[in-house]
PADO-872586 format. One record per residue (C-alpha): residue in three letters; x, y, z. Coordinates in steps of 0.05 Angstrom, whole numbers, padded with zeros to 5 digits, always signed. Each point is the difference from the previous one (the first is absolute). Layout:
REM PADO-872586
ALAXYZ;...
END
This chain:
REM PADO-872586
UNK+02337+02030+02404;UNK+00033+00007-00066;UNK-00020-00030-00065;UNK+00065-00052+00003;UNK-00014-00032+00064;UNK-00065-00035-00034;UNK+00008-00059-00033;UNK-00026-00026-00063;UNK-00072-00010-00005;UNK-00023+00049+00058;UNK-00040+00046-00018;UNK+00012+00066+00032;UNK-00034+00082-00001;UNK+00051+00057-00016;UNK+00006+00051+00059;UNK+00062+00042-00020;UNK+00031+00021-00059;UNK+00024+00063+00016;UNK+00082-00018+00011;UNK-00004-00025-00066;UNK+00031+00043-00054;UNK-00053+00048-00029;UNK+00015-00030-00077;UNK-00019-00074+00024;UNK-00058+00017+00036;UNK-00021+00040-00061;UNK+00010-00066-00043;UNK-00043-00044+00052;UNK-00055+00057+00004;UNK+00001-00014-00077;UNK-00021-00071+00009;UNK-00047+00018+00049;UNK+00037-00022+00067;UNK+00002+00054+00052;UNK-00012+00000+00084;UNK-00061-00045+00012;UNK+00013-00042-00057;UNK-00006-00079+00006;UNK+00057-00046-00025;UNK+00018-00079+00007;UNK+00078-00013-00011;UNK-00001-00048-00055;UNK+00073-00014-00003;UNK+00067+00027+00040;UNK+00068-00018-00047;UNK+00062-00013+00024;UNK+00065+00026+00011;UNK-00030+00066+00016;UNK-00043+00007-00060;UNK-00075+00032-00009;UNK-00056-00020+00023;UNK-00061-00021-00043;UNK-00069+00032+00035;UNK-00070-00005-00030;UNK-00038+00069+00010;UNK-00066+00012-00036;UNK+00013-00056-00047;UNK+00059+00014-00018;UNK+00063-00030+00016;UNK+00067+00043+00005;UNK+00068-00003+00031;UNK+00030+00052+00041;UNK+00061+00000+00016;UNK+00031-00030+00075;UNK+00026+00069+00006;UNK-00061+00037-00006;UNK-00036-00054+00038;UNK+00030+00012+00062;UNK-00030+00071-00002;UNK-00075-00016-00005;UNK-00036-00012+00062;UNK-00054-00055+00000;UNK-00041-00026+00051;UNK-00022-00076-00011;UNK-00077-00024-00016;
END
């Protein structure tokens, strides 16, 4: 399953993040988000914009994009 087929306010753990461009995942390792990680989707925009997740107490958006590249599995 892939981190845009959750909706808002599931939480979900990170499986994959390997098709993700090797720049990205270097900015989410930064944060402290990587494969095993726990996150709840706190908000999904519209008209193709990011989505808002909450990882580790901290809440950033990624972009739809990059999104549909992580593989989660939901909790």
């Amino acid at each position: 399953m892939i981190l845009t087929d959750i909706h808002a306010g599931q939480k979900a753990r990170i499986t994959n993040t390997n098709m993700m461009s090797e720049l990205v995942q270097r900015r989410l390792l930064d944060f402290g988000i990587m494969e095993g990680t726990l996150i709840k989707i706190k908000r999904i925009l519209p008209l193709g914009g990011p989505i808002a997740i909450e990882a580790e107490g901290q809440l950033i958006g990624i972009r739809r994009c990059d999104a549909k590249m992580m593989r989660v599995e939901i909790v």
